[in-house]
N, C-alpha and C positions, 0 to 999 in steps of 0.2 A: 347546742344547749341541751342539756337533762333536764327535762319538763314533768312537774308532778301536777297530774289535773285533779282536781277537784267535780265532781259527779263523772257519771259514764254514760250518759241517755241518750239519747240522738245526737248532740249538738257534740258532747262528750268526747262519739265515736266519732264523729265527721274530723273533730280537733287531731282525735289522734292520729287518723291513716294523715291528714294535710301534715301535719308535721313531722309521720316517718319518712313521706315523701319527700321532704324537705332537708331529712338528710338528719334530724333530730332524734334525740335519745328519751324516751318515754322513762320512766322511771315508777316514782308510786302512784297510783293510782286510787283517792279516797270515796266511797260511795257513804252510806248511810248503815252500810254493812260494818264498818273499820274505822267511820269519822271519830270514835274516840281517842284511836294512837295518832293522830295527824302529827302532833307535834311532835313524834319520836321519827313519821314516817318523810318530813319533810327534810331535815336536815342533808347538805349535799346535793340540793337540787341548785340549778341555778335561776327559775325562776319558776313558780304554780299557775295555773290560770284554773279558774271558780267557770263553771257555766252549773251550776248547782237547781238549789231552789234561796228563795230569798230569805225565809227564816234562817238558811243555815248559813247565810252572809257571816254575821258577827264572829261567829266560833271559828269561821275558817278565815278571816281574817288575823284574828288573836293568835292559832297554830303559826301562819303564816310570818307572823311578825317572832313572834317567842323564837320561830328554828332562823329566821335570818333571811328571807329567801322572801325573793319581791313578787307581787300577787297583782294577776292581771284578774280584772273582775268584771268577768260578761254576762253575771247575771242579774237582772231587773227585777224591779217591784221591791228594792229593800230602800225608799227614800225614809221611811219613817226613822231607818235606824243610822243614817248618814252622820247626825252629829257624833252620835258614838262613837263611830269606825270613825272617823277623823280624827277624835281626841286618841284616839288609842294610836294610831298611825305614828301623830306625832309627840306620843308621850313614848312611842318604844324605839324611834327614830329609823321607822319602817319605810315602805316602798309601795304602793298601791297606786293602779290606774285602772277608770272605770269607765263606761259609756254605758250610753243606753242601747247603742247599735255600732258592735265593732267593723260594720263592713264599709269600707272606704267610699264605693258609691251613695250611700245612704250622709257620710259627714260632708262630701261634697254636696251635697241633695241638701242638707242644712243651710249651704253657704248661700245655694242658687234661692231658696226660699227666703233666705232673710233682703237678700235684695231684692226679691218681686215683695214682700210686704212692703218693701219703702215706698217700693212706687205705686202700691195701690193707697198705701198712706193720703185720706184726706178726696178719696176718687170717687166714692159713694157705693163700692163693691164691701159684700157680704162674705169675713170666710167661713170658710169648712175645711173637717179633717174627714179623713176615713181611712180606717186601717183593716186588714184582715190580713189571721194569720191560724196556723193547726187550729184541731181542736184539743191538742193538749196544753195550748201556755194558758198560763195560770192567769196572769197580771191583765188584767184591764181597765180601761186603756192599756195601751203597748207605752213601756218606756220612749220609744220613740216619736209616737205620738206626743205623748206628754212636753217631749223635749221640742217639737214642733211646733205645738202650744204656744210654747214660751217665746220663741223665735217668732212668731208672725205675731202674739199680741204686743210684744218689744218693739217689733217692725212699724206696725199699726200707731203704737202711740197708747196701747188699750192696759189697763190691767189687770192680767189676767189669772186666772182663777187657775183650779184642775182635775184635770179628770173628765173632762166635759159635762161636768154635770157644778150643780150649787152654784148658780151665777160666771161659771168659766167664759171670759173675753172669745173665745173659738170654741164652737161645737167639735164634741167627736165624736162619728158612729165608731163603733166595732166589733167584728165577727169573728165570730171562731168557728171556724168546722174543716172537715179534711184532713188533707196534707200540706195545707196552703202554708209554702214558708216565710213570705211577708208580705205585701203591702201596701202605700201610704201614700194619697192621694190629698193634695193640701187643693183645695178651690178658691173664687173668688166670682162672687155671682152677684149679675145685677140684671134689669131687668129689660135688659138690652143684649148680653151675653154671659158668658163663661169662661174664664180659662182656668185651664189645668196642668196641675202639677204632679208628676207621678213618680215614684220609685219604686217597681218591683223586684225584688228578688228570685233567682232561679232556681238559685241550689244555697245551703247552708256553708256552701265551701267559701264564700265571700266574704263570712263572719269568723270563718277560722282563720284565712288570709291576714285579714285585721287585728285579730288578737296574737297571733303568732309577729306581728310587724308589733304592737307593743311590745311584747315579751323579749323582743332583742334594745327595743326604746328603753326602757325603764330598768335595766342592767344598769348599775353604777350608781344610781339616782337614790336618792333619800322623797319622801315627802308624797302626799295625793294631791293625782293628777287626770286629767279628762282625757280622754282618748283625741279629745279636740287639738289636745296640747302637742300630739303627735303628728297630726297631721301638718298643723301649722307648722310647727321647727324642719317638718320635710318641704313641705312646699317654701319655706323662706329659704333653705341652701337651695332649692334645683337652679335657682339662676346660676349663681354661683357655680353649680355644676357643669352648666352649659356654657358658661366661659371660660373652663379651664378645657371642656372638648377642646374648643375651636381653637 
């Protein structure tokens, strides 16, 4: 694939060494230096991926759709401007898939918490979030927090607010300091015990894994889609797969 990223910051570079390694063709590359020619500079790619900032969501979705070329979008904190980008997606009959957390361990982590909320559903356990990450991300709560949120007050039966604050069905602490590059510990406390739930992340190379496994998904495809959506249609073939091994 010829991949035009969108920002170059940490996460930016981590994207591009995982995907020369990979055997992939880097191409343009748009900062806040040259985000005006995006639309001239995307055309001929075959797919972009955003780890940006979230003001510049909209604009580089709009390039993204105008040159033709489907847009993996890794970066958080732009819910306010979602119905937007959605109409635009499907009014330009574009390609867009988002998450809040492209790393594979973290969408499995979503799965295994939706089933421990069912089962605490109704138990007399109290939850909690807690997240920490750098002290450069911007967005607080973590989008994946947020997306946690929603999964355990769904689970619970509760409903839930966000942002952990104004009446949110699940508290969330969160810190920012360091180099800490993620994570997110979902609890359930009563006054008997605790358990816990953890995802930590090691290296950012597991959010480029994931966004680079969209980017070969969403080839072909018209329409916006959840990084959720990817994982599911792979885990529904591996059967499949494993019975054509044997």
């Amino acid at each position: 694939m010829k991949i035009a990223l969108f920002g170059h910051g940490t996460m930016g570079r981590v994207l591009e060494e995982s995907a020369r390694a990979a055997g992939h063709e880097i191409g343009a590359i748009v900062t806040s230096a040259n985000g005006g020619e995006a639309a001239r500079l995307l055309p001929g790619h075959t797919v972009a991926i955003d780890f940006s900032a979230p003001g510049a969501v909209p604009a580089h979705v709009e390039a993204a759709a105008a040159a033709g070329v489907p847009l993996v979008e890794g970066t958080t904190g732009w819910q306010r401007d979602e119905a937007g980008v959605r109409e635009m997606v499907e009014r330009r009959g574009a390609a867009l898939i988002y998450g809040a957390n492209f790393s594979i361990g973290v969408n499995l982590f979503y799965r295994i918490v939706a089933g421990a909320a069912q089962l605490f559903r109704g138990a007399g356990y109290d939850p909690f979030i807690e997240e920490a990450h750098h002290a450069r991300k911007r967005d607080t709560p973590s989008g994946t927090a947020l997306a946690l949120e929603a999964i355990v007050s769904h689970g619970l039966g509760r409903e839930g607010g966000a942002g952990g604050a104004g009446g949110a069905s699940v508290p969330i602490a969160s810190t920012r300091a360091g180099h800490i590059p993620g994570m997110h510990r979902v609890g359930f406390d009563s006054a008997a015990d605790q358990i816990l739930l953890v995802h930590t992340a090691r290296s950012r190379a597991g959010f480029a894994a994931g966004a680079l496994l969209a980017a070969r998904w969403i080839v072909g495809r018209r329409g916006m889609y959840a990084f959720a959506d990817v994982l599911h249609d792979l885990l529904a073939l591996e059967p499949e797969k494993e019975r054509k091994v044997r």
